[in-house]
N, C-alpha and C positions, 0 to 999 in steps of 0.2 A: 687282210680280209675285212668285210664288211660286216658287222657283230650286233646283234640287236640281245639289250640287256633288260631283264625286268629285276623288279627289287634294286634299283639302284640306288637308294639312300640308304640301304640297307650296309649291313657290318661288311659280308663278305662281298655283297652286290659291289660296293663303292671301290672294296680294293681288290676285286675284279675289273673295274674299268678302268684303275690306272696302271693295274700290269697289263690291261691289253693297249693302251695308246702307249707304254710304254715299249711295247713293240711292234710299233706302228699300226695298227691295228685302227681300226676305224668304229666309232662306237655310236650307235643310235640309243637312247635309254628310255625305260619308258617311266614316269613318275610321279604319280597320285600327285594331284593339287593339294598344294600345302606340306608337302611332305619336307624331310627336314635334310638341306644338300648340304650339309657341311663336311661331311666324310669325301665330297668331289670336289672339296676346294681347290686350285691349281692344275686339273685335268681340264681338257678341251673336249669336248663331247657334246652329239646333235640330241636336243631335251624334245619328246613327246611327251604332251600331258595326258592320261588316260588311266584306266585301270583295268582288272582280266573279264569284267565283264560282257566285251564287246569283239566277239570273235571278229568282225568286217572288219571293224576298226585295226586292229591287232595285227589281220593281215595285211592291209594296205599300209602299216608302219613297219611291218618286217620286207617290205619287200625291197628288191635287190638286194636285202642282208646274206649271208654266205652260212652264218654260225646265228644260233639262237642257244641263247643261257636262260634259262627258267629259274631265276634263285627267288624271286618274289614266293613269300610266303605268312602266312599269319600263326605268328607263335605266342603263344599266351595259355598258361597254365590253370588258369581261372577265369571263367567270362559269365554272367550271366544268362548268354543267349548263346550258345557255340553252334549253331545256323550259319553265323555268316562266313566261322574258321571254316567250318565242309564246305562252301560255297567258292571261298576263295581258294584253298589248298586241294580239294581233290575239281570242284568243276573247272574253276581259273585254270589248273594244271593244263586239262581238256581243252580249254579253248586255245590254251596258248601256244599246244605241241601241233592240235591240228592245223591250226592257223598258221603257222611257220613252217609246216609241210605243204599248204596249198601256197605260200608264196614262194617257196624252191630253197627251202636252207637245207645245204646238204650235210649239219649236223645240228643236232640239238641237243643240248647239253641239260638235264636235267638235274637239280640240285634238291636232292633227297637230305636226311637223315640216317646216322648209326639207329635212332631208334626203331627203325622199322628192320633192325640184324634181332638175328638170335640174343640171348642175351648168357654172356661170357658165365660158364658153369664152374664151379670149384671141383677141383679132382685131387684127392688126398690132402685136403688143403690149403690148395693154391688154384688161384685163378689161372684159368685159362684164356687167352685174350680169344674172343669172337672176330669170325671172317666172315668174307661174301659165302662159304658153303654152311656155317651155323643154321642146323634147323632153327625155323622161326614159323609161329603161325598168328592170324589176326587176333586172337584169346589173348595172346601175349603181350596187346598193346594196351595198357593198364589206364590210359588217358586219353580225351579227347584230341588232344594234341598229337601224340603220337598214331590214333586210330585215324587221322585225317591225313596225315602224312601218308602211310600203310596203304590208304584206300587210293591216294593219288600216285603211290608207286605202281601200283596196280594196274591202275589207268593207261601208266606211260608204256608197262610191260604190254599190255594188251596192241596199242597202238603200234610198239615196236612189229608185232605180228600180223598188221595191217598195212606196217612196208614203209615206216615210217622211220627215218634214221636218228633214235633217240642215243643217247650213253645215261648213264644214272650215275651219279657222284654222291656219296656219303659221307660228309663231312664229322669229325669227329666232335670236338670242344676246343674251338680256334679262340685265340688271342691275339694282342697284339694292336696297332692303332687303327683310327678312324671308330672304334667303338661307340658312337656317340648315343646311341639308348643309354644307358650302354646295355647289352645283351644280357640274360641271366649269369654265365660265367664274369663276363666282366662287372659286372656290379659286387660278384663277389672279392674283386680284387679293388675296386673304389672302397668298400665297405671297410675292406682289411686298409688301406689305407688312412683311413678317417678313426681308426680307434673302433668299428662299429662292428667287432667281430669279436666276440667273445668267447663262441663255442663253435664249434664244429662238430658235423656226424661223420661217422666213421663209413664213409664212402670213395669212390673212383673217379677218376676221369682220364681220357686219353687226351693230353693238352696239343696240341697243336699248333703252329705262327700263321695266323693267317691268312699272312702272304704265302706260304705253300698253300694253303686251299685255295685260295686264287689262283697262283699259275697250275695247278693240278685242275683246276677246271679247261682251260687251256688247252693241257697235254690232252684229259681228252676228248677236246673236240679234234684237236691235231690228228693221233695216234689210237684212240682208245676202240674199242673193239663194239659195233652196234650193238644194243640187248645187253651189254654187259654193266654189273655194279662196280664202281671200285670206292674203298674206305681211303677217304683225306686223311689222313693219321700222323704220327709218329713211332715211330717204331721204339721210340726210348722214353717214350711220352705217357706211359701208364702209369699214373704216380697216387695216391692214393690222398685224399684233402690233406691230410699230417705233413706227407713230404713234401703238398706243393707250399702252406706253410712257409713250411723249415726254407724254403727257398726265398721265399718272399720275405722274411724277416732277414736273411744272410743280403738279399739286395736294397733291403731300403732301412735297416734300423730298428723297422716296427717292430714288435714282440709279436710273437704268435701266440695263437690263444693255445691255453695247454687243457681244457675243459671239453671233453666230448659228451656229448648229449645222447643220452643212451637214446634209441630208436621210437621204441615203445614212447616215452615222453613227448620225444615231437612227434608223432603221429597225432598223441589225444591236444596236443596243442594246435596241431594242425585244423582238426575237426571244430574244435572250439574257434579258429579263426573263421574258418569258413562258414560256422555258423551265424557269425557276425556279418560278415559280408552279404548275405544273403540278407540281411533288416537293412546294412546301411547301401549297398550295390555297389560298394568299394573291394577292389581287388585285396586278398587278405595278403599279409605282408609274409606269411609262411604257405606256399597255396599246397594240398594236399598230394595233389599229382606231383609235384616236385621234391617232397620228403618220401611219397612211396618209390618215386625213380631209386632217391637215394641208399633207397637200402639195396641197392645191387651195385658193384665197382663194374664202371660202365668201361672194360678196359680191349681193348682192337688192336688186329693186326690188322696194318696196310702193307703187308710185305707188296701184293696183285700189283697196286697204283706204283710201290715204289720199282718192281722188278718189267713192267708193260707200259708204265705210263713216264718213269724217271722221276717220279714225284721228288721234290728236295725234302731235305730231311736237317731244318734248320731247329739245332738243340732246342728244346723246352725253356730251360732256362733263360736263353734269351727272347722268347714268343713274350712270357712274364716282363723281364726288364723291359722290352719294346712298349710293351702295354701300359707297366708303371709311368716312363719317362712320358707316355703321351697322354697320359690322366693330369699327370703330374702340370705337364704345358697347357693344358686345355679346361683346368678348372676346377677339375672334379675334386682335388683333393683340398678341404676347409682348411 
């Protein structure tokens, strides 16, 4: 197939486009000037320069493409101006599905977020993992980041209803190489690496390898069902900060920090950063939206993706080891 990719310097954008040329697949990508290719080292793939501001443009670079991936997105939990997040994440969304509809892709593969799911509720105790049926409403989205997301799934639902062949992908908290921001989670694992983790809150995540969220973007454009979400997950992958830790200290040596930081404390540390940030225009280094996420264990079933789409379901543990070993060769660790 003929594949037109956005966000391709991107984490999951990059190792999307080497598991599709890795199956022979044919990749047009599209790539902000200046942006940073080092996660496409060793792929072959056709580079347009541009960005989702230019529907015309957009269309006459999808065309003859077959499949259209939307993972371009702007993620950032703190900004001064968050204009330009709505602009790129829910209009860009807009320009980009209808632009790949008026050039003939007969799937479009939209790459959403778990935050825009219900959010996994405790029942006697225990968490319950969140699916694609989780009531969820826009009140729910506690951040600019995830309210911009929310608002472009939206979009894409609505365009589905205008005859449009979208699929929506959820990805969960992927790992693994080509991380070269590296991403909020992967920086939590550079961090742990470098000594620079001391405490932790007592929160969740569904870890993920993010080579399954790449070929699960794939499956579906292949196989996946129009109008429908499906969660990138792990099914074994709900682990809670403590035991991804304990995992990470058992494959590299480190010590895990054994110090949790009660909530309440990082919250008023949090406010205090951000009040800084606001005199000096510098991103605060604990940003508020990211310590309110954490007080909920962000934990998902993808049974849907694994039982409709054949999602793989490569252990956790190794998504981690992958991840280490390529920080490890690439720099990041002093």
């Amino acid at each position: 197939m003929n594949c037109f990719v956005t966000g391709a310097s991107g984490f999951i954008g990059a190792n999307l486009v080497h598991e599709l040329v890795a199956r022979e697949h044919q990749v047009r990508a599209l790539l902000r000037p200046g942006s940073d290719p080092r996660g496409l080292r060793g792929v072959e793939f056709e580079r347009v320069e541009g960005d989702l501001s230019d529907k015309t443009k957009l269309r006459e670079a999808m065309f003859g493409c077959d499949w259209c991936f939307h993972v371009a997105a702007s993620y950032h939990l703190w900004l001064p101006d968050y204009r330009p997040m709505y602009a790129t994440n829910v209009e860009g969304t807009r320009k980009v599905i209808e632009a790949a509809g008026a050039a003939g892709c007969s799937r479009i593969v939209y790459t959403s977020t778990v935050g825009c799911m219900g959010l996994p509720e405790p029942i006697h105790g225990r968490i319950i993992p969140s699916d694609e049926t989780t009531p969820v409403r826009e009140e729910q989205m506690a951040n600019h980041y995830k309210r911009s997301k929310w608002q472009a799934e939206q979009v894409a639902i609505r365009l589905v209803r205008d005859g449009l062949p979208v699929i929506i992908v959820n990805p969960t908290a992927p790992v693994g190489p080509r991380d070269v921001k590296p991403t909020p989670t992967g920086k939590v694992i550079v961090d742990f690496l470098n000594h620079q983790m001391p405490a932790y809150l007592d929160t969740g995540l569904n870890w993920v390898h993010v080579r399954d969220v790449a070929i699960g973007h794939i499956l579906a454009a292949k196989q996946g069902c129009i109008g429908e979400r499906y969660i990138l997950g792990n099914a074994e992958g709900n682990w809670t900060m403590k035991q991804a830790f304990a995992v990470l200290e058992e494959l590299t040596g480190v010590r895990a920090p054994k110090w949790q930081i009660p909530y309440a404390a990082a919250l008023c540390a949090a406010y205090a950063d951000e009040a800084l940030s606001l005199l000096t225009q510098r991103p605060p280094k604990a940003p508020l939206a990211g310590v309110r996420m954490a007080r909920h264990k962000m934990f998902f079933n993808p049974a849907k993706a694994i039982r409709e789409l054949g999602l793989p379901q490569t252990p956790p543990k190794k998504a981690l080891a992958d991840a280490v070993e390529w920080f490890r060769q690439n720099g990041y660790v002093k």
